[in-house]
N, C-alpha and C positions, 0 to 999 in steps of 0.2 A: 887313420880313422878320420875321417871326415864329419866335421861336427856342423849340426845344423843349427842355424839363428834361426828361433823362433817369430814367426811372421804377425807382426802387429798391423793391423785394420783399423784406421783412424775413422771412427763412427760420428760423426758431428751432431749431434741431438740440437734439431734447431726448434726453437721454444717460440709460442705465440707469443707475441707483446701486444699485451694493449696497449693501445694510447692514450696518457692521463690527460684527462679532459679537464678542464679549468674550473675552478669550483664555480657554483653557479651562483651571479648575486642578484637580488631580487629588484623587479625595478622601481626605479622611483617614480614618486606621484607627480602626473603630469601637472605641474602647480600653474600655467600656462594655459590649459585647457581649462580648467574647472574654473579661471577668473573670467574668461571668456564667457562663461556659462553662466556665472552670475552677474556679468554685469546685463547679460542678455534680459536676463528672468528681471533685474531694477528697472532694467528699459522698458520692458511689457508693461511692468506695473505701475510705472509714472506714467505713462501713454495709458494709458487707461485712466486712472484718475483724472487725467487732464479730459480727454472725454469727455467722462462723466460731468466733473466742471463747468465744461462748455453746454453739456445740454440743459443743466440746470439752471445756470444760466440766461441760456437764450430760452427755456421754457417763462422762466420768471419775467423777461422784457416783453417775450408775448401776451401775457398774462395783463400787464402791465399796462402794452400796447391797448390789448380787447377792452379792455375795462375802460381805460379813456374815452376809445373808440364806440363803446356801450354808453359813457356818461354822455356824451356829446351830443350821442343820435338821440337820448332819451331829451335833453336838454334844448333842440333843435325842434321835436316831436310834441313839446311839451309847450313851445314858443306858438307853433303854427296850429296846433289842432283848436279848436272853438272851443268856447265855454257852453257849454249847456245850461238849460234850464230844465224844471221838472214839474210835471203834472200828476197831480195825484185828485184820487175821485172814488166812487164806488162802483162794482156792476149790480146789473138788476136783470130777474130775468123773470116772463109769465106764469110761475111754477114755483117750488118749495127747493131747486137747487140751479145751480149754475154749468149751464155744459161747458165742456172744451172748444177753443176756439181759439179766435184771435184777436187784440187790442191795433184797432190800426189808426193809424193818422195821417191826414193829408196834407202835405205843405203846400197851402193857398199860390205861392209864387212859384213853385216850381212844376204843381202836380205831382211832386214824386209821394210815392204810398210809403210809407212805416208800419214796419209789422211787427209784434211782440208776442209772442204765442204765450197762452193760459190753457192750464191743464185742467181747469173743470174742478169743481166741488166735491167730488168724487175722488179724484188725484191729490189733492190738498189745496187747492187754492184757496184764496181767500177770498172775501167781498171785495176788498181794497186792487186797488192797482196804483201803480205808478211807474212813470214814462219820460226818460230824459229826450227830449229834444233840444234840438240847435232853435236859438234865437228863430221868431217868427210869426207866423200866425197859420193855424192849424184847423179843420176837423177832424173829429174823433167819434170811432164807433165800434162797439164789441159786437163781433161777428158770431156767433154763438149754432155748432155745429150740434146737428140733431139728426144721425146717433153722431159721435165723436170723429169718425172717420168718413163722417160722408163729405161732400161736394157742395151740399146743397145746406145752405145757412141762412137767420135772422139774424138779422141786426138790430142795436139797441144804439142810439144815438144819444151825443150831447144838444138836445134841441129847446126850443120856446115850444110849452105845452101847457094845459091846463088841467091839473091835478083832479082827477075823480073824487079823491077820500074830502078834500078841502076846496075845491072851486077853484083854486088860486093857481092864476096865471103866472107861471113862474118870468115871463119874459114882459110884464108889465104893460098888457094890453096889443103885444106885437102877432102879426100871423100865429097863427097856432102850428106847431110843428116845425118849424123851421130853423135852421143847423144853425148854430150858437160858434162864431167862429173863437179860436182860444189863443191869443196871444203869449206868447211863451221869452221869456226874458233872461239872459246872460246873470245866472248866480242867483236867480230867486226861482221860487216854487209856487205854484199855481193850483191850488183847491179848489174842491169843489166841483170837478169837472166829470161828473155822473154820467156813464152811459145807460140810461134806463127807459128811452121813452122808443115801447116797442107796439105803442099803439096807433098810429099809422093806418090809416086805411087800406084796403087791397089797391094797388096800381097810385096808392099816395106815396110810396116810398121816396123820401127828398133824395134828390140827384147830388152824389159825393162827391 
């Protein structure tokens, strides 16, 4: 009798492996980068300051600069420009007011005309006037527009005339009607210098 051995089948059960993976550690803080970062952000902000600084700065020397530069020109301006003098007087006019017009003066030496415009009795003006001029000698005469905007004006002069209401020759015996010249002097004032005499014959009007 022949006996049989049992047949064994060697089965190898092969099994996954994972692979242990290394525990994870967490990283550390770039301490490298973030001083970077702030020294960046100190550097902005003192470059800016400093800036600022500079323009306040050089705003303040300009400032500094103008003003000099302002006291100087006034100072300069203040050396060369002339002294004036001043004429003060009344107007008069044919009628119960004063129209608008103009105070003008003639410098004898040069010819050249001075103009002062007056607004009329009506606008607020007053009877009075007054008129700085440069050293000199002058006539004067209020140009008196009738209506306000026209073209076409009387004149009332500072002249030698002989007063209707009183007889009296105001220029003491001199032509009648004839332009009163006004000497005008550095720091004093000159009255009296009336422009009222607006009775003139036709075609007598004295040559200004």
């Amino acid at each position: 009798m022949t006996s049989t051995k049992p047949k064994f089948k060697l089965v190898l059960m092969e099994e996954s492996i994972t692979p242990i993976q290394p525990p994870l550690t967490p990283n550390k803080p770039n301490y490298l980068m973030y001083s970077i970062i702030f020294l960046l952000i100190v550097a902005v902000g003192f470059l800016s300051y400093f800036v600022w600084t500079l323009k306040v700065q050089l705003g303040k020397v300009s400032e500094v600069s103008s003003t000099t530069e302002s006291s100087a020109f006034s100072t300069i301006n203040a050396e060369q420009s002339p002294v004036y003098g001043t004429v003060i007087g009344k107007l008069c006019y044919p009628s119960d007011f004063l129209p608008g017009g103009e105070i003008v003066a003639k410098d004898l030496s040069s010819g050249k005309m001075l103009m002062q415009d007056y607004p009329g009795s009506a606008a607020g003006g007053g009877q009075a006037y007054e008129f700085s001029l440069k050293p000199g000698r002058y006539n004067l005469r209020y140009q008196a527009h009738i209506p306000k905007d026209s073209a076409k004006f009387l004149s009332g002069y500072h002249m030698c005339y002989t007063a209707a209401s009183t007889n009296e020759d105001v220029c003491n015996g001199t032509s009648s009607h004839s332009l009163i010249a006004v000497k005008v002097e550095a720091g004093k004032t000159t009255e009296g210098i009336n422009l009222c005499d607006f009775y003139y014959s036709n075609g007598g009007e004295p040559s200004f």
